[in-house]
N, C-alpha and C positions, 0 to 999 in steps of 0.2 A: 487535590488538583491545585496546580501553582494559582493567583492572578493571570499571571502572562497567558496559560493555558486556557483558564474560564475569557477572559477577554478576546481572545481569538476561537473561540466557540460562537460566542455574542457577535462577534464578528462577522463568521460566517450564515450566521442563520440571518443578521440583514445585508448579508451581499445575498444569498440568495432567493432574500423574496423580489416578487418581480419587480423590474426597473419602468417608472412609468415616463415616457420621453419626452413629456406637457409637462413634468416638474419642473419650477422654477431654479435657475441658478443657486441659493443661498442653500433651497432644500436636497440639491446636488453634492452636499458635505458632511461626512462624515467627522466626526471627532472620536475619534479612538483615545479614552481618557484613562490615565491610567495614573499611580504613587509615583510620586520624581524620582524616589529610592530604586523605582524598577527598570530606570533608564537601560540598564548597559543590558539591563535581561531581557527587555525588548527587543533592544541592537541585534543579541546574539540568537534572538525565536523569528527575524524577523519573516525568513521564508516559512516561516508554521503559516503566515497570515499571505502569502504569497501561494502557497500552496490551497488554502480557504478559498482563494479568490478565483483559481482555477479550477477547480473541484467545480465551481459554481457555476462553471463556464464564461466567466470574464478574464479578460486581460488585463495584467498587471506592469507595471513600472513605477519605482521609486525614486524622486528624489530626493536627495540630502541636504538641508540644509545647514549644518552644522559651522560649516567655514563663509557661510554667505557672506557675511561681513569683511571679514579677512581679504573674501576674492573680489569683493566690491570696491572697497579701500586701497588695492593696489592696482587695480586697472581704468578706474574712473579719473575722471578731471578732478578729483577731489582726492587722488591718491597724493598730489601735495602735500596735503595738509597730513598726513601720516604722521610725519615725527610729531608735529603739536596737538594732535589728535591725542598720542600715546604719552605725553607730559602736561595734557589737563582735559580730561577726556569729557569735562563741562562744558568747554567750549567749542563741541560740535553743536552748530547752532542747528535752527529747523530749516534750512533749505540743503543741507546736506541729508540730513535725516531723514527728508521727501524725495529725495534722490534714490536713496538708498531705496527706501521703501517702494520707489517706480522700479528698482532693478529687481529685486524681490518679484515683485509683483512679472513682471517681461517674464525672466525666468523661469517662471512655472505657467505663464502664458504660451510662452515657445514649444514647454514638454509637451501641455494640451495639443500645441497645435501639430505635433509631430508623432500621436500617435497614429499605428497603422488603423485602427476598428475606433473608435473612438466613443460612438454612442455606448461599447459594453467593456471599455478599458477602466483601471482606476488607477487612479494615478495619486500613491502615496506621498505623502511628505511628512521625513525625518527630519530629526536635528530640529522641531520648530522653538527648542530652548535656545541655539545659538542664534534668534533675533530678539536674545530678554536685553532689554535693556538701550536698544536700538530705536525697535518697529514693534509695535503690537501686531499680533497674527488677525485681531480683529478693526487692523486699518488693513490689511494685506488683503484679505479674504473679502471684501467687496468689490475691488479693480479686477481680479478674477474669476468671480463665479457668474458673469453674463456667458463667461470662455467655456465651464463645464459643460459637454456632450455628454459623459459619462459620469464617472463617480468620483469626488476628489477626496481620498482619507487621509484626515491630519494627523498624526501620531501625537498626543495631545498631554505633556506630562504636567499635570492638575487634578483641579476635581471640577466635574458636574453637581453645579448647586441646586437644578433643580430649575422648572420653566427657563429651561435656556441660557441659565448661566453658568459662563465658566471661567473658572480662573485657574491662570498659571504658575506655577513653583507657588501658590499660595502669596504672591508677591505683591498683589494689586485686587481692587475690587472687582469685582465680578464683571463680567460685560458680555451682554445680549445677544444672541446669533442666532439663526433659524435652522441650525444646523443639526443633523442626526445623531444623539450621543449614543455610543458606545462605549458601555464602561465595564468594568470586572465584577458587575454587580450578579451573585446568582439571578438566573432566570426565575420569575414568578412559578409555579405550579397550578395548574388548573385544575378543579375537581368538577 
């Protein structure tokens, strides 16, 4: 059995234990953690895990955040700064980068707020490598999760260190989140 396969097993068996609707926002998040090497064979299993989530009886929608930046940078007040942006990319200061990271954040605020069932919907997020380098997912993920009714799955390409930390592409230290890991790790067996 691939990764991709055992992680969307893992997947499925906590979309279907029951959803408790007193659970706090942060514990409303899922981190689907998987090898950065298995990016695109994610990409291409993604309905396996879309199919998991119906089988379960919840409702599913994806967004993608891969081009976030790109579509932030050419439609915001800060799409100016684009050419100098792209000839010294050091000198995006922090109040662009706080901009950015409120657009991020709306964004996936809006999806929440426009699903139809919302308390048994989930609402995936891909691409969260095209904000490396930007926004951290763990400054993004606290403006959001008071918004969770339902379930928000981050497609997470990293590792689970273990009490709650994770890091991404292996690129920075760990950092803290009270969030649900799901990872490719065989299931314990119980005797």
């Amino acid at each position: 059995m691939s990764r991709i396969d055992t992680l969307a097993g893992n997947y499925r068996r906590v979309c279907g234990l029951p959803w408790d609707p007193h659970t706090a926002g942060p514990q409303r998040v899922w981190l689907a953690v998987y090898e950065k090497d298995d990016e695109r064979k994610l990409r291409a299993r993604l309905g396996v895990f879309e199919e998991a989530t119906r089988a379960t009886g919840h409702g599913w929608r994806a967004v993608d955040l891969t081009n976030a930046f790109a579509n932030w940078v050419t439609t915001s007040p800060f799409g100016n700064y684009m050419a100098s942006y792209f000839a010294a990319p050091g000198r995006l200061g922090p109040g662009p980068l706080t901009a950015f990271r409120t657009w991020v954040a709306d964004r996936i605020r809006q999806s929440l707020g426009t699903l139809a069932d919302p308390e048994t919907t989930v609402l995936a997020l891909t691409g969260i490598g095209g904000l490396f380098g930007f926004v951290h997912l763990s400054d993004v993920l606290p403006l959001v999760d008071p918004h969770i009714r339902g379930r928000l799955l981050a497609f997470f390409p990293g590792e689970y260190l273990a009490s709650n930390n994770y890091r991404l592409f292996d690129a920075r230290d760990g950092w803290n989140y009270l969030a649900t890991p799901i990872t490719a790790a065989e299931p314990e067996v119980r005797k």
